[in-house]
MIKOLKOL-575259 format. One record per residue (C-alpha): residue number from 1; residue in three letters; chain; x, y, z. Coordinates in pm, whole numbers. Layout:
(NUM,'ala','A',(X,Y,Z));
...
This chain:
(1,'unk','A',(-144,2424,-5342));
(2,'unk','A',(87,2209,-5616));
(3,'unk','A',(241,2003,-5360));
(4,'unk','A',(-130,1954,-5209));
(5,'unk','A',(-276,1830,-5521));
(6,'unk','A',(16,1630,-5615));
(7,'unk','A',(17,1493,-5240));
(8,'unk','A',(-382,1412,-5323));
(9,'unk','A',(-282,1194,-5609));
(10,'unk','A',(-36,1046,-5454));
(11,'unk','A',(-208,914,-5117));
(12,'unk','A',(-537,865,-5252));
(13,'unk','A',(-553,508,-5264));
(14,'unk','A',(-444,508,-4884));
(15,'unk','A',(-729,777,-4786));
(16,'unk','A',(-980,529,-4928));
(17,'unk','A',(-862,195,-4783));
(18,'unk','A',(-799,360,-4483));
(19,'unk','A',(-1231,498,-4480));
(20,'unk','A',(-1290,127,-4616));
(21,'unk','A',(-1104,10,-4316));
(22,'unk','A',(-1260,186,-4049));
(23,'unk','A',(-1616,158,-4205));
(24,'unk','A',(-1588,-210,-4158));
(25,'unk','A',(-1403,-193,-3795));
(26,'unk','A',(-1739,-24,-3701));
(27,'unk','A',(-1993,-248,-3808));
(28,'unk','A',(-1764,-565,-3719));
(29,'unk','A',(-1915,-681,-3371));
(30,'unk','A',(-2213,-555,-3413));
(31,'unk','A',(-2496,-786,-3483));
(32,'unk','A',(-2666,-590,-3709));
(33,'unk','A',(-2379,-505,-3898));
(34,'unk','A',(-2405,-238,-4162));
(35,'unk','A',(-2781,-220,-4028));
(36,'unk','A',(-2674,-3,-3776));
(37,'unk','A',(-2633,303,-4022));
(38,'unk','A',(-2978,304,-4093));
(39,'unk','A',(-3128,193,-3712));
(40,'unk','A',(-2902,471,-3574));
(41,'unk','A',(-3020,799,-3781));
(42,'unk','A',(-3383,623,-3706));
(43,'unk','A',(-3371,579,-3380));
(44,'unk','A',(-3189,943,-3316));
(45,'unk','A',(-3522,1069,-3531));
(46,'unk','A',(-3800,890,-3307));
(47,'unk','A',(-3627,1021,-2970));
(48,'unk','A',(-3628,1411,-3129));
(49,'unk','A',(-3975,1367,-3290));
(50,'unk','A',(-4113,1288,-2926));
(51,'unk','A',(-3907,1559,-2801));
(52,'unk','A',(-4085,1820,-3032));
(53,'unk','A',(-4432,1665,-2988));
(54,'unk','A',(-4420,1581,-2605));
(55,'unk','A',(-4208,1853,-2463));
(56,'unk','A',(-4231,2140,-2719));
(57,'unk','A',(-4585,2029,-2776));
(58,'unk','A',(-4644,2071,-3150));
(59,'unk','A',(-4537,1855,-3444));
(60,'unk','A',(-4329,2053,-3714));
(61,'unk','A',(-4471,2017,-4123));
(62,'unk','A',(-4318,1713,-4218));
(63,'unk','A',(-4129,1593,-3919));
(64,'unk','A',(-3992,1337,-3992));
(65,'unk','A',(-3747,1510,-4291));
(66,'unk','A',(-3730,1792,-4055));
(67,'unk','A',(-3551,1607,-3795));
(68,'unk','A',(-3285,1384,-4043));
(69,'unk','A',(-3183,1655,-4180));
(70,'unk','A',(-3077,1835,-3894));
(71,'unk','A',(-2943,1493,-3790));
(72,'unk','A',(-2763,1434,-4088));
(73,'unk','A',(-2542,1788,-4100));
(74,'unk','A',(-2492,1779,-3717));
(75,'unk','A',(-2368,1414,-3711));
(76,'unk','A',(-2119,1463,-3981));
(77,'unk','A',(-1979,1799,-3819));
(78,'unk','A',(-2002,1660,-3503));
(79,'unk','A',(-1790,1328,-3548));
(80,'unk','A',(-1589,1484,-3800));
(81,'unk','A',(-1450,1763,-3590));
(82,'unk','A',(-1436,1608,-3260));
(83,'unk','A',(-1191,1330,-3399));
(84,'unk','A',(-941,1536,-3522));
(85,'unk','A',(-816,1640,-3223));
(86,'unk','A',(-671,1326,-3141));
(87,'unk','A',(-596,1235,-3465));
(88,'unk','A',(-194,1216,-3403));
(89,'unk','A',(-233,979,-3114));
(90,'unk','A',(-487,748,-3292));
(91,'unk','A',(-236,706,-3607));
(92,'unk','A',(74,717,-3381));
(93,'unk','A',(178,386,-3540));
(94,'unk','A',(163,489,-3883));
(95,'unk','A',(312,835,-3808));
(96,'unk','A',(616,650,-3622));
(97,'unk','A',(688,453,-3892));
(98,'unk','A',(638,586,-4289));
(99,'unk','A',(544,941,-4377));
(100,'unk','A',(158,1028,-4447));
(101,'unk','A',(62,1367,-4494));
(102,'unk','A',(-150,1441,-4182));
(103,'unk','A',(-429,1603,-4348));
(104,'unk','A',(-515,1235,-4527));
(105,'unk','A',(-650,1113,-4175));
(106,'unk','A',(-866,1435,-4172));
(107,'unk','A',(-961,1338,-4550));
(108,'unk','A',(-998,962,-4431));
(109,'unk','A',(-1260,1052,-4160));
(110,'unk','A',(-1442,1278,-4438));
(111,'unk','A',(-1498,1008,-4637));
(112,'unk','A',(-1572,739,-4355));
(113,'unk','A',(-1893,1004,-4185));
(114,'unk','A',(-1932,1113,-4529));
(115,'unk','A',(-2064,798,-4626));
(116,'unk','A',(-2304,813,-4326));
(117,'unk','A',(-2439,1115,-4441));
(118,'unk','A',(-2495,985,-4807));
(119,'unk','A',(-2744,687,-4605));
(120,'unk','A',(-2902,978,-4390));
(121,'unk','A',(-2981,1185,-4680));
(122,'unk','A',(-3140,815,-4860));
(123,'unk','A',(-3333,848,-4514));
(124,'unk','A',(-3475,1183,-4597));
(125,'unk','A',(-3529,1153,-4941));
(126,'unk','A',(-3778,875,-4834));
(127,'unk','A',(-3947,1042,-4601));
(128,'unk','A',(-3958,1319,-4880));
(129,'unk','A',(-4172,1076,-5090));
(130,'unk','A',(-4356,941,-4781));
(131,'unk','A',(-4454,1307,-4737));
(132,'unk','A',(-4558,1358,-5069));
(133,'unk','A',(-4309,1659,-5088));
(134,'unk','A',(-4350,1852,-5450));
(135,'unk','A',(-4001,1813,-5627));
(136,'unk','A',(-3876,2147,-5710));
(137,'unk','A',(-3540,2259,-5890));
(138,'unk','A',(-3415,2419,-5526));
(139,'unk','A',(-3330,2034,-5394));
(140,'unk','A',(-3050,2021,-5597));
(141,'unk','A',(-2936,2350,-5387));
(142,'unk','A',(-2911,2006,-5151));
(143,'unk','A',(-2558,1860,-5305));
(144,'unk','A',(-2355,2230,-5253));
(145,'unk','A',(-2409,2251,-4908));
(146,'unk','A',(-2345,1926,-4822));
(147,'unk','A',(-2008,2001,-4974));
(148,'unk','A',(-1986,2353,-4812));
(149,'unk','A',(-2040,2139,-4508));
(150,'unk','A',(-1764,1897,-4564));
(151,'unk','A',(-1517,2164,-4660));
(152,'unk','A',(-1583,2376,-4341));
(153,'unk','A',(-1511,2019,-4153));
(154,'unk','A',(-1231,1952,-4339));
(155,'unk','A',(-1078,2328,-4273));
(156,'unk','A',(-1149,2348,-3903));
(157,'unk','A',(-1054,1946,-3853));
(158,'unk','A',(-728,2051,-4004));
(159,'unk','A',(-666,2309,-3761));
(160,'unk','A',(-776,2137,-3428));
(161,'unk','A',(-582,1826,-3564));
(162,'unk','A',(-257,2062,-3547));
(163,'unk','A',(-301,2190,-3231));
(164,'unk','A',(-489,1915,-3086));
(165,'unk','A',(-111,1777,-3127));
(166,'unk','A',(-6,2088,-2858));
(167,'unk','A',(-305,2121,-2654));
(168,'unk','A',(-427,1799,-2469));
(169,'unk','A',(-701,2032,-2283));
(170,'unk','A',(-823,2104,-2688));
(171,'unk','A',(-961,1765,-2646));
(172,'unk','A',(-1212,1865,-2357));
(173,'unk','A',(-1298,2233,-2497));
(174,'unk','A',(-1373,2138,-2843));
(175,'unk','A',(-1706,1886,-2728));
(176,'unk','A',(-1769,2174,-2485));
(177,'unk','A',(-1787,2409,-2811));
(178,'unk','A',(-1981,2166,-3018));
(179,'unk','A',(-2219,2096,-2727));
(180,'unk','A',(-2285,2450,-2741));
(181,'unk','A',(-2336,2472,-3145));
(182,'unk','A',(-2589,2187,-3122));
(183,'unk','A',(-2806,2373,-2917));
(184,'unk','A',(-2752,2665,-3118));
(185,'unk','A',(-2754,2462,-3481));
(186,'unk','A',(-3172,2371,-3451));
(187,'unk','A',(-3093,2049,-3536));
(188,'unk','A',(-3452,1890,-3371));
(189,'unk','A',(-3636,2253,-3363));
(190,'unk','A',(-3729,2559,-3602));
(191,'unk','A',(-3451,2781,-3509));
(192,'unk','A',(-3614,3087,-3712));
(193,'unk','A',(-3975,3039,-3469));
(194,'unk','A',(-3705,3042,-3178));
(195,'unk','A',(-3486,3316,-3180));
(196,'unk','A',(-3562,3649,-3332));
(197,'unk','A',(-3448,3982,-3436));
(198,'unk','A',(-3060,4020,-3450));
(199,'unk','A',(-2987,3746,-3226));
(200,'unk','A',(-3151,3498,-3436));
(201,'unk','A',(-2988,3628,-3762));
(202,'unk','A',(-2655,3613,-3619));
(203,'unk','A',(-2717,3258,-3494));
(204,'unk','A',(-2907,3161,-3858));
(205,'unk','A',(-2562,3319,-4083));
(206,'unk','A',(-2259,3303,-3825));
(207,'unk','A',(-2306,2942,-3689));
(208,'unk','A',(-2186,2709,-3982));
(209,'unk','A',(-2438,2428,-3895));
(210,'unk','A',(-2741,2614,-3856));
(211,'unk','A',(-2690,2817,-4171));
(212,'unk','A',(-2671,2479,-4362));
(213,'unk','A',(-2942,2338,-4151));
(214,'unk','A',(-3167,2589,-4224));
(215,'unk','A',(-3094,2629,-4587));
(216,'unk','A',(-3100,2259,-4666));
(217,'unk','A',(-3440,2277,-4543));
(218,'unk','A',(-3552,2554,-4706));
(219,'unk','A',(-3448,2400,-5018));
(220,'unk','A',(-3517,2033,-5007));
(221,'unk','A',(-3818,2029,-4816));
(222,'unk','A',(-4014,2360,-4815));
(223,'unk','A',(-3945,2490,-5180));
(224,'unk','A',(-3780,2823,-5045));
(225,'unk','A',(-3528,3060,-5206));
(226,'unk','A',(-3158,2974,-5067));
(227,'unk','A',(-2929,3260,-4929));
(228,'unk','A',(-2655,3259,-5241));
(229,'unk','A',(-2466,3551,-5075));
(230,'unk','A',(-2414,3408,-4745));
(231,'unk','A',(-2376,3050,-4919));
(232,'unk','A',(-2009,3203,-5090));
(233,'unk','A',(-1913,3360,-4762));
(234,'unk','A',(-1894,3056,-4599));
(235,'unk','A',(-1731,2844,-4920));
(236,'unk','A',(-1519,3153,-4855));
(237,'unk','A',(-1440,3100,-4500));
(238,'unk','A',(-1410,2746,-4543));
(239,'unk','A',(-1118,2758,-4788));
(240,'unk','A',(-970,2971,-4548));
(241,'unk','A',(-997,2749,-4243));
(242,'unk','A',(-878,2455,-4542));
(243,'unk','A',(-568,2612,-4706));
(244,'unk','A',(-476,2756,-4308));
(245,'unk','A',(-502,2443,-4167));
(246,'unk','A',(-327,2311,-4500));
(247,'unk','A',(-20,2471,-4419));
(248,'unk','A',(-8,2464,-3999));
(249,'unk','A',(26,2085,-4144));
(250,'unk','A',(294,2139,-4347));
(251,'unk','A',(522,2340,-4162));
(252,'unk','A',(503,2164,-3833));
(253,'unk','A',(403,1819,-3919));
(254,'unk','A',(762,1678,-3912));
(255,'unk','A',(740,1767,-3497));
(256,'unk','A',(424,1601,-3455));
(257,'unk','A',(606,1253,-3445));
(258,'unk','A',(772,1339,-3095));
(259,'unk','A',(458,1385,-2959));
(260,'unk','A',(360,1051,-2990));
């Protein structure tokens, strides 16, 4: 943990440039330019609100905030994890060349989809005012799971980015996985009216994006109590899957370079 922290301090200034510099490769070509971050979660919204209304054939209480938040914590997990298994290859240049501890490129790509999320939840919190929501003390429940969420990412990132290194089938099973969790996350439905009985509460508590789905909505939108007990489980487990991947980092990192 003392060489982490003084590794943080250290390479902090190259985590940011490094988000800086990939935020801006993004939006480069594109015409609309940093547009794009808001047309994107928009766009994403309209296709799952005519999903719920045409196909499902209702439309949820306040839609709209419904869907981007589901949007929002999937997108983030989503991008965040998949990337990291091919991590090594992207920053082969770097790697080959100076030393960078290899969880900054996990901590890069944090900061890089964890600016995305910051505009999606700007997105909601309109549509929040659009709505007419009441403003209750639970939204602030809103700011620790988003950080729950990016310290699961983190962990598990960490870990996939290590054996992603080993593994070139990794690459192909992990967006299997996650294609699986989004189904299973209620990102653009009401997971609790869908599944029931134990089933649905092992769905709601063990699957990380659906638990912070669900509460995030609970709290920000609908005014309802938040699950505090299964909230520190999971900043539990994600420390775990952190200070594992952490050190599956630091003990093999030095062999990562020949596989580049």
């Amino acid at each position: 943990m003392k060489r982490f922290l003084s590794d943080m301090r250290h390479y902090s200034r190259y985590i940011v440039y490094s988000a800086k510099s990939q935020l801006k490769q993004e939006v480069a070509d594109s015409f609309l330019n940093w547009g794009w971050l808001i047309l994107n979660p928009v766009m994403f919204m309209l296709v799952y609100a005519f999903v719920q209304m045409a196909i499902f054939g209702n439309a949820k209480q306040y839609l709209a905030s419904f869907c981007f938040v589901g949007l929002m914590v999937w997108n983030f997990f989503n991008v965040t994890v998949s990337n990291s298994v091919r991590l090594i290859k992207r920053y082969g240049p770097i790697i080959s060349k100076t030393y960078v501890p290899k969880y900054c490129f996990v901590m890069s790509s944090v900061l890089v989809n964890g600016f995305k999320m910051l505009v999606s939840l700007g997105l909601v919190l309109v549509s929040l005012i659009l709505y007419r929501v009441p403003v209750t003390p639970l939204m602030l429940w809103t700011v620790p799971y988003l950080l729950l969420l990016m310290l699961i990412s983190f962990g598990l990132s960490c870990i996939f980015l290590h054996y992603g290194v080993y593994f070139d089938d990794l690459a192909n099973i992990v967006p299997i996985a996650l294609r699986l969790m989004f189904f299973m996350s209620g990102v653009f439905y009401d997971l609790e009216g869908r599944l029931e009985g134990n089933l649905g509460v092992l769905v709601e508590r063990l699957n990380p994006t659906a638990f912070i789905i669900l509460q995030i909505r609970r709290t920000l939108i609908y005014g309802q109590e938040t699950d505090v007990g299964w909230f520190l489980l999971w900043t539990a487990a994600g420390l775990i899957f952190s200070v594992v991947g952490i050190h599956l980092i630091y003990k093999y990192e030095r062999t990562y370079v020949k596989s580049v």
